[in-house]
C-alpha positions as CSV (number, residue, x, y, z in Angstrom):
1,X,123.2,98.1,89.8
2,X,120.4,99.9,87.9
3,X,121.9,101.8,84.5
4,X,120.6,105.3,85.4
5,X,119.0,107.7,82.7
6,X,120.8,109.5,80.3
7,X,121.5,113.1,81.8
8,X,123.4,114.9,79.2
9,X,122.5,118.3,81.4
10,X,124.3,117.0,84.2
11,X,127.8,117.5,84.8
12,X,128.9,115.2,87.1
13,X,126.6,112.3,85.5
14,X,128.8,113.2,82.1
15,X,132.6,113.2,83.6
16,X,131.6,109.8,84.9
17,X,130.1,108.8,81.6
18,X,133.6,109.7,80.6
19,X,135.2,107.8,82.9
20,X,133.4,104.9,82.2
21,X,134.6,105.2,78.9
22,X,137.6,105.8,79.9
23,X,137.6,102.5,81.9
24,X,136.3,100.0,78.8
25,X,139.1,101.6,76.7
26,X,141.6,100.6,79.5
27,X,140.2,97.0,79.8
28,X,140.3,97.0,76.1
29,X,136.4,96.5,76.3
30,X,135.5,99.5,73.9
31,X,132.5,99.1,72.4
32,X,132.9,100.6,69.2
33,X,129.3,101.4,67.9
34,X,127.5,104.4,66.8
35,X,130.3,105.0,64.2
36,X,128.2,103.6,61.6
37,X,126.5,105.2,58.4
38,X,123.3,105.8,60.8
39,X,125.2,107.7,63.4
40,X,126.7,109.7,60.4
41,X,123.7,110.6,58.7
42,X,121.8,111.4,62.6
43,X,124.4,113.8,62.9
44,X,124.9,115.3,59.4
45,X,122.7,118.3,60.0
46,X,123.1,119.1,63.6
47,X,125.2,118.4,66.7
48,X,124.4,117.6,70.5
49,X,127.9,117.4,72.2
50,X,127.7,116.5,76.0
51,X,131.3,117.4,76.4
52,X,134.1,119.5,75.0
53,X,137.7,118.4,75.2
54,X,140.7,120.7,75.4
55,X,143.7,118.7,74.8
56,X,147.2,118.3,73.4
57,X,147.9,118.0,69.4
58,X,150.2,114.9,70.1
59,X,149.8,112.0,67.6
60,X,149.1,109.5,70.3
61,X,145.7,110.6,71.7
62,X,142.5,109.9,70.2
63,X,139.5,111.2,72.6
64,X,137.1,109.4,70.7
65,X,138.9,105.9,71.3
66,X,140.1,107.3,75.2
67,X,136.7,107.5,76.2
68,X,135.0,105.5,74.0
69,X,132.5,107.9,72.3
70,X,130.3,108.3,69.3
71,X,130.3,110.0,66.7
72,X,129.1,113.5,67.7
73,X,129.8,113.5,71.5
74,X,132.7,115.3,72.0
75,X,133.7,118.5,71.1
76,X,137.5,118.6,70.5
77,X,139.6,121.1,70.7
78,X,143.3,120.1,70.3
79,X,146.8,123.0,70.4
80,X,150.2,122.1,71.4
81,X,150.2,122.3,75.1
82,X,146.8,122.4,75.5
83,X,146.7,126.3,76.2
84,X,143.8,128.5,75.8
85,X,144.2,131.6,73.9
86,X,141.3,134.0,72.5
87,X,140.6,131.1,69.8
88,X,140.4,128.5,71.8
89,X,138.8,130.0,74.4
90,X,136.0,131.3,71.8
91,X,135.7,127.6,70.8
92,X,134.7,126.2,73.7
93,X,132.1,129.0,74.2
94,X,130.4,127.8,71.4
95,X,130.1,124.0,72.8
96,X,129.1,125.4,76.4
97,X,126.3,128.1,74.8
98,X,125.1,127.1,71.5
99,X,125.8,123.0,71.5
100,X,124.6,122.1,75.2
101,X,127.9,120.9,76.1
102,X,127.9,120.4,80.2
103,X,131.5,119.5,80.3
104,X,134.9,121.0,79.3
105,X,137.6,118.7,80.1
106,X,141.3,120.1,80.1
107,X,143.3,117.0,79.2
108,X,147.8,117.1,79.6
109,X,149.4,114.1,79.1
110,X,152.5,112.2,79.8
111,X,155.9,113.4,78.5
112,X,154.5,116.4,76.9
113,X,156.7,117.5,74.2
114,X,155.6,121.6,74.3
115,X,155.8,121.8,78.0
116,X,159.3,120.0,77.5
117,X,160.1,123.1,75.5
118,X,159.2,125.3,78.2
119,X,161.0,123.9,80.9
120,X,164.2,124.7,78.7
121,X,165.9,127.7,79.0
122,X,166.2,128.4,75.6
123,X,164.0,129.7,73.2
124,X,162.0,128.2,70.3
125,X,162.3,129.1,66.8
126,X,159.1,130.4,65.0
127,X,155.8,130.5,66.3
128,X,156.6,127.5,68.4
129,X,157.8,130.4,71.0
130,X,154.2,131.7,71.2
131,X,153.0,128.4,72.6
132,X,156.3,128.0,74.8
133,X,155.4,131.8,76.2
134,X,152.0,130.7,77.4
135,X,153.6,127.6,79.1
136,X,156.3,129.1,80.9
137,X,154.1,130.3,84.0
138,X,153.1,126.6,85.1
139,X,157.1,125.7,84.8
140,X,157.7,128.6,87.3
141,X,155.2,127.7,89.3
142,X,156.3,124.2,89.4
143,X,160.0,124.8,89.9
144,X,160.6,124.4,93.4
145,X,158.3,121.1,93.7
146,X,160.0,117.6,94.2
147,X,159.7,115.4,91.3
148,X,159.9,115.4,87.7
149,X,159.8,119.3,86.7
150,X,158.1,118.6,83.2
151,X,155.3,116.3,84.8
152,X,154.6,118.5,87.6
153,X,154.5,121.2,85.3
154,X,151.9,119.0,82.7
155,X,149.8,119.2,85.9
156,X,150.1,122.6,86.9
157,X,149.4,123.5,83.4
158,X,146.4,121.9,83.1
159,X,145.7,123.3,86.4
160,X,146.2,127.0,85.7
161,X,144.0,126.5,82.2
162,X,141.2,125.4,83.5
163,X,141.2,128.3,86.2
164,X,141.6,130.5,83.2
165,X,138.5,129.1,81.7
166,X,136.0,128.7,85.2
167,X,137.0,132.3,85.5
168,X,136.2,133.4,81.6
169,X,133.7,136.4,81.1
170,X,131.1,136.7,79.7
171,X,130.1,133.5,79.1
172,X,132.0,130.5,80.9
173,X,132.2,132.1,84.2
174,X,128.5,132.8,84.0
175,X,127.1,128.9,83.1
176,X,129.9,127.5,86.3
177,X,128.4,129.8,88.3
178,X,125.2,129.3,87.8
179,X,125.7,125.3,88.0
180,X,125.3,124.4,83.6
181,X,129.2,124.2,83.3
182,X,131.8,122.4,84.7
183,X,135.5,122.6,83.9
184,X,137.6,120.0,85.3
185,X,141.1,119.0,84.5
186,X,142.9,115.8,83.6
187,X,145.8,113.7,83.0
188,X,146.7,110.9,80.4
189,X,148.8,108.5,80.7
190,X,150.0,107.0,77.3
191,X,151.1,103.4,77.9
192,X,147.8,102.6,80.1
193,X,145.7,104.9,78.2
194,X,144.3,105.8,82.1
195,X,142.9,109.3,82.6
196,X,143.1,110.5,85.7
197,X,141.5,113.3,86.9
198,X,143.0,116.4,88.9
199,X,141.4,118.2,91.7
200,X,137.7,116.7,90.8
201,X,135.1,114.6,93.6
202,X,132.3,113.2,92.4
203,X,129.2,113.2,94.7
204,X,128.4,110.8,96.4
205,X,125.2,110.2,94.3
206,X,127.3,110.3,91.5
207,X,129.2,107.7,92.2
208,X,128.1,104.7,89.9
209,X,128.3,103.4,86.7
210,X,126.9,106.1,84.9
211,X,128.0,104.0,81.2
């Protein structure tokens, strides 16, 4: 099959750049260039993201290594949880509008310790209890589904983020509508390293190695 050209514009092209990443990494086929002193110095004086990535804090994920990027292609933003308050939000504005980023991907994971918290009835000491608070509404919503409540609830957090986002004035909800921007949500799991993707179908032009 014919490597297509680079379409950093595209969204759909992008997520399955990702996911061909995603895949090498997986396979333990990473290709591990463009981390170099020329990559660094390319890169010291501006910055060309193609995607932003919303995720947890947890120790065990490294976007870089999960989907196999350079130096300079993702955006990262990483909270406990992976919520989306005013700062984060704000954040990802900035990759969408002034970086050229065509992709923000909302990335839970496996056994995630903050949605954990919020599943329990108790409370959390410090400002742990202002990321629990923002949590919470995913565990009610998830709470009468089969399965385990803290996975279902990873998803449905993820879920009810990236509706948050699609749906962001001024700025995000403009460049989705308008085609620039998507926002698509995901799952990790840690002993495979696999990301799987939630609620997201590729064209069916899309649908190639894109790598």
């Amino acid at each position: 099959m014919n490597k297509r050209k680079w379409e950093p514009g595209n969204p759909d092209f992008v997520i399955q750049h990702l996911l061909g990443g995603n895949q090498r990494y997986c396979e333990g086929k990473v290709r591990r260039n463009g981390n170099d002193q020329d990559r660094r110095t390319a890169t010291a004086y501006e910055q060309h993201p193609f995607a932003a990535v919303l995720s947890c804090s947890d120790s065990r994920i490294m976007l870089s290594e999960i989907f196999d990027c350079r130096l300079g292609d993702l955006f990262v933003c990483r909270v406990a949880g992976n919520i989306a308050d005013t700062a984060v939000i704000g954040s990802l504005e900035y990759a969408a509008e002034h970086l050229g980023s065509s992709v923000i991907v909302v990335m839970g994971h496996e056994r995630c310790g903050a949605v954990g918290a919020a599943c329990k009835s108790a409370g959390a000491p410090g400002h742990i209890l202002s990321l629990v608070e923002q949590i919470r509404p995913a565990v009610k919503a998830s709470s009468n589904q089969p399965g385990d409540l803290v996975e279902n609830a990873v998803r449905e957090n993820v879920r009810q983020v990236v509706n948050r986002l699609r749906e962001s004035e001024p700025i995000l909800a403009h460049m989705v509508k308008e085609g620039k921007l998507k926002v698509v949500g995901a799952y990790y799991y840690l002993e495979s390293g696999r990301v799987e993707l939630l609620d997201y179908e590729a064209p069916a032009a899309q649908k190639q190695d894109a790598a």
